[in-house]
C-alpha positions as a Markdown table, in Angstrom:
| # | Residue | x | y | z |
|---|---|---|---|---|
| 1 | Unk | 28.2 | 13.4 | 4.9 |
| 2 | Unk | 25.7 | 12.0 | 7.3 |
| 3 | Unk | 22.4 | 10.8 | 6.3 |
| 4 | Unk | 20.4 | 11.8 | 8.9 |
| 5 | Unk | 18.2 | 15.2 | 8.8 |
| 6 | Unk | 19.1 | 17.8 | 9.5 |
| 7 | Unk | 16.9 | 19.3 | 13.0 |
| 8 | Unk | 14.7 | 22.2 | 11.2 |
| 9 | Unk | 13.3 | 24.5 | 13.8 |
| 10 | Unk | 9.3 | 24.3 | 13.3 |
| 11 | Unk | 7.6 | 27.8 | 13.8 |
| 12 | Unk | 4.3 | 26.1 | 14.3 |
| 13 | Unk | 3.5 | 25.7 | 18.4 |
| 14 | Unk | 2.7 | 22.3 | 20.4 |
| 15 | Unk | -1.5 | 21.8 | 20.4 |
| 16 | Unk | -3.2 | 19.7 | 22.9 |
| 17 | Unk | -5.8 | 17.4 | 20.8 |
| 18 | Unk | -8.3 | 19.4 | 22.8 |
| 19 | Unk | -6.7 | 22.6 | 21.4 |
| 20 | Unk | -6.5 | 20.8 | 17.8 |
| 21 | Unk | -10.2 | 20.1 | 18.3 |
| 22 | Unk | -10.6 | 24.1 | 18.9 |
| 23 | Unk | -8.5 | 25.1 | 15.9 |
| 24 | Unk | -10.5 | 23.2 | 13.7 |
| 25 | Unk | -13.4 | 24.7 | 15.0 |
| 26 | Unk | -12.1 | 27.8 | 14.7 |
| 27 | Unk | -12.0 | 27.0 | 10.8 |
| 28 | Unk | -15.2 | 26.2 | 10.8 |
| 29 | Unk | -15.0 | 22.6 | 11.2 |
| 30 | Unk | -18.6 | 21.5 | 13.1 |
| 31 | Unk | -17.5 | 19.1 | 16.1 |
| 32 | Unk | -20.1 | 17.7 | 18.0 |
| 33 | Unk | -18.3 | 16.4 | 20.5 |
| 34 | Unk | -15.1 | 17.1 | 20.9 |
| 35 | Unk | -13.8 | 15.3 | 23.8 |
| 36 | Unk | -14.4 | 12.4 | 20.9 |
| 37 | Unk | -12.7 | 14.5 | 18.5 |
| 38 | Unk | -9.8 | 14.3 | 20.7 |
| 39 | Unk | -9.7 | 11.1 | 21.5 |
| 40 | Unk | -9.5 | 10.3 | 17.4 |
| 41 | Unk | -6.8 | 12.9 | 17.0 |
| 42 | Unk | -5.1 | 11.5 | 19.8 |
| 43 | Unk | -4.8 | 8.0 | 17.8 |
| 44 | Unk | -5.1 | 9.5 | 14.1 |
| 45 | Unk | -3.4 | 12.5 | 14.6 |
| 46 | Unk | -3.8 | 16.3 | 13.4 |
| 47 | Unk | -1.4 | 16.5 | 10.1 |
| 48 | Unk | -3.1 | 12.8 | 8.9 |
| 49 | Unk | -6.2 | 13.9 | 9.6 |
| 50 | Unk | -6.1 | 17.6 | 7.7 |
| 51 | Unk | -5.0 | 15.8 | 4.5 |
| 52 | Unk | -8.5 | 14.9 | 4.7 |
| 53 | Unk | -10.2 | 17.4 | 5.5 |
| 54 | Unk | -8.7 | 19.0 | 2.6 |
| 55 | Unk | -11.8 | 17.8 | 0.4 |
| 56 | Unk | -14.1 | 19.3 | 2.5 |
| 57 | Unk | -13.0 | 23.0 | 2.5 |
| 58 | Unk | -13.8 | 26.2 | 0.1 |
| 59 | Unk | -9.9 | 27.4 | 0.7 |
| 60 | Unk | -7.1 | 26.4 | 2.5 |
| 61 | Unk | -7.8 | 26.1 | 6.5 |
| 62 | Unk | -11.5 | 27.4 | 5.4 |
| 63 | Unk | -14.3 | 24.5 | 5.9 |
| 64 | Unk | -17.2 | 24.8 | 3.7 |
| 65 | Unk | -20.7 | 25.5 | 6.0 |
| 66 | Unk | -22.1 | 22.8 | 7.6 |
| 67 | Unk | -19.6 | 20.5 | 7.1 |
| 68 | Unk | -18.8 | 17.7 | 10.3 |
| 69 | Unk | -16.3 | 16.0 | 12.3 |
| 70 | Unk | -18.1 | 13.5 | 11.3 |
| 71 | Unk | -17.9 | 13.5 | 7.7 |
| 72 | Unk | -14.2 | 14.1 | 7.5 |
| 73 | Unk | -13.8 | 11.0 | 9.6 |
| 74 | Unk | -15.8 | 9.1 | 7.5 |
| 75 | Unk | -13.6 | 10.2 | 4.3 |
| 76 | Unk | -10.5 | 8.8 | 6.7 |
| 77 | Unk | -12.3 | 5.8 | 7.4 |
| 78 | Unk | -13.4 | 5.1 | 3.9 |
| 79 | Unk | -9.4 | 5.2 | 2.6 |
| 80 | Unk | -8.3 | 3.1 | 6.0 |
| 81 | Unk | -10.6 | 0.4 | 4.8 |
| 82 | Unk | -10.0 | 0.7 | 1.3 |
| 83 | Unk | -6.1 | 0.5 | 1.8 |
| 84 | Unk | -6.4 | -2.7 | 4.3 |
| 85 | Unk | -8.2 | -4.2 | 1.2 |
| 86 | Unk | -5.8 | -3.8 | -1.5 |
| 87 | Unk | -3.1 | -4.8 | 1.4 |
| 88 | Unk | -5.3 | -7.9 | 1.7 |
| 89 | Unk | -5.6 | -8.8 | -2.1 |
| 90 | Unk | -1.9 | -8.0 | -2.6 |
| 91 | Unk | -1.1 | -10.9 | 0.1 |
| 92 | Unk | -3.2 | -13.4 | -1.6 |
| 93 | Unk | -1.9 | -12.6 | -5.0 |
| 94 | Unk | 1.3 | -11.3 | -5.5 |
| 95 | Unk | 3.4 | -14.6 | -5.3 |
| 96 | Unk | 0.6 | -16.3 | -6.7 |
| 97 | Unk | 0.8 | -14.7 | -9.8 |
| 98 | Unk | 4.3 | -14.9 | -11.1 |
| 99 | Unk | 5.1 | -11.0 | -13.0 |
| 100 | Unk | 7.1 | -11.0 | -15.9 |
| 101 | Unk | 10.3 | -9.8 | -15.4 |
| 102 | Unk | 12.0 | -6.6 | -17.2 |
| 103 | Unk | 14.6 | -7.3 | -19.9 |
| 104 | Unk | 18.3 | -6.9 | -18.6 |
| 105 | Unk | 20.9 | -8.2 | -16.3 |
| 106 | Unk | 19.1 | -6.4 | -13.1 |
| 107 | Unk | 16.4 | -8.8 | -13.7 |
| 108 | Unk | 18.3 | -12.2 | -14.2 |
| 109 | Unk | 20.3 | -14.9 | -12.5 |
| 110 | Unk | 22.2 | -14.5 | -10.4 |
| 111 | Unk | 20.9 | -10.9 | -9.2 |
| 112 | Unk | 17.4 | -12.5 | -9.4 |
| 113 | Unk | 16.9 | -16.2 | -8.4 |
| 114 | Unk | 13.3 | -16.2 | -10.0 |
| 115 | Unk | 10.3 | -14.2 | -10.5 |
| 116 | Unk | 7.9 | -15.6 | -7.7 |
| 117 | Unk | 9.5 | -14.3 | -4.4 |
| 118 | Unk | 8.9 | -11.2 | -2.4 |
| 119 | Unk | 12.3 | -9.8 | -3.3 |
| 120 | Unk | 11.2 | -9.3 | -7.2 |
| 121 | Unk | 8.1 | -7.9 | -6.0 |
| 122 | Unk | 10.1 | -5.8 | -3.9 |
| 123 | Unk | 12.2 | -4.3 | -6.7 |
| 124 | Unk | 9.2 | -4.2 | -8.4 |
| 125 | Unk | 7.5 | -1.8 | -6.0 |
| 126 | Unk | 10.1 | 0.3 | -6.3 |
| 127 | Unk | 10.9 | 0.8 | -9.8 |
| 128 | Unk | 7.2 | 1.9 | -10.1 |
| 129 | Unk | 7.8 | 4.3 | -7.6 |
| 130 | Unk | 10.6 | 5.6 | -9.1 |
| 131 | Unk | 8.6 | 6.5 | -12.0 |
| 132 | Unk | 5.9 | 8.5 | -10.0 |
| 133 | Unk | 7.5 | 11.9 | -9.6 |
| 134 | Unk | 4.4 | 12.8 | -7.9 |
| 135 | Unk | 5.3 | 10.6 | -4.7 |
| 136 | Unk | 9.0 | 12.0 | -4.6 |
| 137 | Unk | 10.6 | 11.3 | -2.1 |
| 138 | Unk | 8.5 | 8.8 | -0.6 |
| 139 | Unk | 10.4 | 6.7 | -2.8 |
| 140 | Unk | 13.6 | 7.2 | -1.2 |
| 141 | Unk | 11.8 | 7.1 | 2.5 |
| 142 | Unk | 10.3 | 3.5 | 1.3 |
| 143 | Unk | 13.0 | 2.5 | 0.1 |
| 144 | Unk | 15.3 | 3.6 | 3.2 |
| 145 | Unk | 12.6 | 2.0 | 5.4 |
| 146 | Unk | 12.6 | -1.3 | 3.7 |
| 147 | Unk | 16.1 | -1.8 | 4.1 |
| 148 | Unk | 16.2 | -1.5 | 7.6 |
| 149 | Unk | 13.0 | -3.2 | 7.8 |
| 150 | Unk | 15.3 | -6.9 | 6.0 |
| 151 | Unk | 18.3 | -6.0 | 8.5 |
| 152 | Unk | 16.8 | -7.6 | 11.1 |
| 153 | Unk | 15.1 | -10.7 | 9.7 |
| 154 | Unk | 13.1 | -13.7 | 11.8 |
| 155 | Unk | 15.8 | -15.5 | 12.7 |
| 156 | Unk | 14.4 | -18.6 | 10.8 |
| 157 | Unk | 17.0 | -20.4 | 8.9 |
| 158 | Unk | 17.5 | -19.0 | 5.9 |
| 159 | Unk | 14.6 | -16.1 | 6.3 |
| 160 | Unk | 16.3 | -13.8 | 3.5 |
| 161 | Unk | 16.7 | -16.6 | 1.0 |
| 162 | Unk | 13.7 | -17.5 | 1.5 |
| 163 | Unk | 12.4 | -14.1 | 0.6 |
| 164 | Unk | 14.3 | -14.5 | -3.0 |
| 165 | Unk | 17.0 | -12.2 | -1.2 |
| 166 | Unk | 19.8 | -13.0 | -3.1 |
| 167 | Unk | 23.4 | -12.4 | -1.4 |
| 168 | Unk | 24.3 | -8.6 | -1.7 |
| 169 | Unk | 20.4 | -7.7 | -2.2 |
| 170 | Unk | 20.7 | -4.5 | -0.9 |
| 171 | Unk | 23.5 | -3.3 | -3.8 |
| 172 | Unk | 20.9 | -4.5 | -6.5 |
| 173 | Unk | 21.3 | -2.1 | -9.3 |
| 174 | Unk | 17.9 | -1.6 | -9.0 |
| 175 | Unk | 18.1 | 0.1 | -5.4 |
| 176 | Unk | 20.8 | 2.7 | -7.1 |
């Protein structure tokens, strides 16, 4: 069984930004300027930005009057900012403050060296999503992305064991 997707024909057609930009107006999205408008979409782009826009209308593809470019983009920028943030606090404190570890032999030597290295915040990360069915299957997709991420590590000596990556991390019990 292979465990790539399979191709799904999409019915939806190709849009230009500028023809993006034009859609949403056609919702009633107010767009000031929409060569701008493009140029965000260009970077952002159209499915990442109508999760947010999602807040802002009265039914589904259906803006509320009066609302902006503008203001959707602000939402967006408000959750960028806020998500670099908690990125930022998580670097400064997640292997400064050492978690307590589950009981059970997932969670102990020699499957776990310790409980202040990445690798236990790693497993960490991923029971919790486990246990969020709303974010199935991002869980799976992390997880799948994270393993190929520690395929290639820096080639310093040692990189993975210096992680906390024990030998066989990748057929932890917890990834099961």
């Amino acid at each position: 069984m292979s465990s790539r997707p399979s191709k799904l024909a999409f019915a939806k057609p190709w849009l230009s930004c500028l023809d993006q930009v034009a859609l949403l107006q056609s919702r009633g999205l107010v767009i000031r300027d929409p060569a701008a408008a493009a140029h965000f979409l260009s970077h952002v782009n159209y499915y990442r930005f109508s999760g947010y826009c999602l807040a802002f209308e009265q039914a589904r593809h259906h803006f509320l009057p009066g609302v902006t470019f503008e203001q959707v983009r602000a939402s967006y920028d408000f959750d960028r900012v806020l998500r670099d943030l908690v990125t930022e606090a998580l670097e400064l404190i997640v292997w400064a403050i050492k978690p307590n570890l589950p009981p059970g032999p997932a969670w102990s030597p020699p499957l776990l060296p310790g409980n202040g290295r990445l690798f236990v915040t790693l497993l960490m990360l991923y029971e919790l999503l486990q246990r969020c069915p709303a974010v199935s299957p991002f869980d799976q997709e992390w997880r799948t992305r994270l393993h190929a991420h520690l395929a290639s590590p820096p080639r310093a000596l040692r990189s993975l064991e210096r992680m906390g990556l024990t030998t066989g991390w990748n057929a932890h019990p917890v990834w099961k």
